[in-house]
LOBARO-407897 format. One line per field, with one value per residue (C-alpha): residue in three letters; x, y, z. Coordinates in steps of 0.5 Angstrom, whole numbers. Example, Ala and Ser with C-alpha at 12.3 -4.5 7.8 and 13.67 -1.06 7.14 Angstrom:
<kollums>
residuo = ALA/SER;
u = 25/27;
v = -9/-2;
w = 16/14;
</kollums>
This chain:
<kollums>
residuo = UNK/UNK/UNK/UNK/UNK/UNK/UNK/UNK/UNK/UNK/UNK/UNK/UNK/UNK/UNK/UNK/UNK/UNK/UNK/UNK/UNK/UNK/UNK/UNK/UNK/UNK/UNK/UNK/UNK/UNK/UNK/UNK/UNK/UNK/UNK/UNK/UNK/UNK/UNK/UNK/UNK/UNK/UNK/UNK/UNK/UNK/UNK/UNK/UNK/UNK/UNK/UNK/UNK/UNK/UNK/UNK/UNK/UNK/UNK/UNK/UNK/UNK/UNK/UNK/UNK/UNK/UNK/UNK/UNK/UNK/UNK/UNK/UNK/UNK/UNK/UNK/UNK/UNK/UNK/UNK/UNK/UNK/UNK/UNK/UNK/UNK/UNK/UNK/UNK/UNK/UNK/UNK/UNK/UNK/UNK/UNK/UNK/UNK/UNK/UNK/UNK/UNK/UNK/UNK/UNK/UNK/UNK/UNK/UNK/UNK/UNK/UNK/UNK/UNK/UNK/UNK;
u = -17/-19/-14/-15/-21/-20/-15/-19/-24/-21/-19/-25/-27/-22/-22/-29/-29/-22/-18/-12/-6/-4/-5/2/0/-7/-3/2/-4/-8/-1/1/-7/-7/0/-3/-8/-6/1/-4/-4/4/3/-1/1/5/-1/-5/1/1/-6/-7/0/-3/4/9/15/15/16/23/25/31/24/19/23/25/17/18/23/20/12/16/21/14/9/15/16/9/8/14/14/8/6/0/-7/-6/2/0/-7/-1/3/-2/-4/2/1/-6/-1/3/-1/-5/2/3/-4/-1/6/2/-4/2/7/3/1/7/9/3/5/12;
v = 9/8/9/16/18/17/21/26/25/27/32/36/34/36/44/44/42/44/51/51/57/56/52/49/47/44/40/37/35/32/28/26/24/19/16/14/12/8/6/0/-3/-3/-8/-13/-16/-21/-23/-25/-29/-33/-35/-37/-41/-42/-43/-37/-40/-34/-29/-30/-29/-24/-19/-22/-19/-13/-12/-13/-8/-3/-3/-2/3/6/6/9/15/16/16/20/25/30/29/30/26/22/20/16/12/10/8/3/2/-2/-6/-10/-12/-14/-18/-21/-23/-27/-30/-33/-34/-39/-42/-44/-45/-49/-54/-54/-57/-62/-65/-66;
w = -37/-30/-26/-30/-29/-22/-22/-26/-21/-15/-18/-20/-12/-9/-13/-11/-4/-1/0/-4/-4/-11/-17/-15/-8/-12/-18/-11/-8/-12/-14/-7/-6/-13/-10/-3/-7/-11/-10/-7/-12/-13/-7/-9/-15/-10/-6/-12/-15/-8/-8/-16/-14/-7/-5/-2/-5/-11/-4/-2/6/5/1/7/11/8/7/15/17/11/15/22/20/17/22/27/23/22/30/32/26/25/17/14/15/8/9/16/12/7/12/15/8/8/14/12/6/10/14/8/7/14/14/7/10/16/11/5/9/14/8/5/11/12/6/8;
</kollums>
């Protein structure tokens, strides 16, 4: 219901203050828009499981590492091609995900460590 009125929101923000050519082009920006803006919390629930378990084991290597080369390849693109303002900002959206997760990577993994 939130997320909703978000998107409801946006919506009547960007009819009234931005310039669109058709209704088409409006509804496609207006989607593109809640997607970037809220596809963050499609990347978060992980970094929730790791500090309520406050352990990284629930994050295996082969999907951290995937989470690697996924930032990398999109932040690449991001410079190299030319796209709009809201792509490149999702871009590094994933980027502090990312490095949350390495700050939880070192934290936990270096408890773990200490324990051992």
């Amino acid at each position: 219901s939130c997320n909703v009125s978000l998107v409801i929101g946006y919506g009547i923000y960007s009819f009234l203050y931005h310039q669109h050519k058709s209704i088409l082009s409006f509804v496609i920006n207006v989607a593109a828009s809640c997607v970037y803006g809220l596809g963050f919390i499609h990347l978060t629930p992980q970094l929730f499981i790791n500090y309520e378990l406050r352990s990284v084991e629930a994050l295996p290597w082969k999907v951290f590492i995937y989470r690697f080369f996924n930032t990398f390849v999109d932040d690449l693109f991001s410079f190299v091609i030319d796209m709009p303002l809201m792509h490149r900002l999702a871009c590094f959206r994933d980027d502090i995900v990312f490095f949350v997760f390495l700050g939880q990577w070192y934290v936990y993994g270096a408890q773990k460590r200490k324990t051992d």
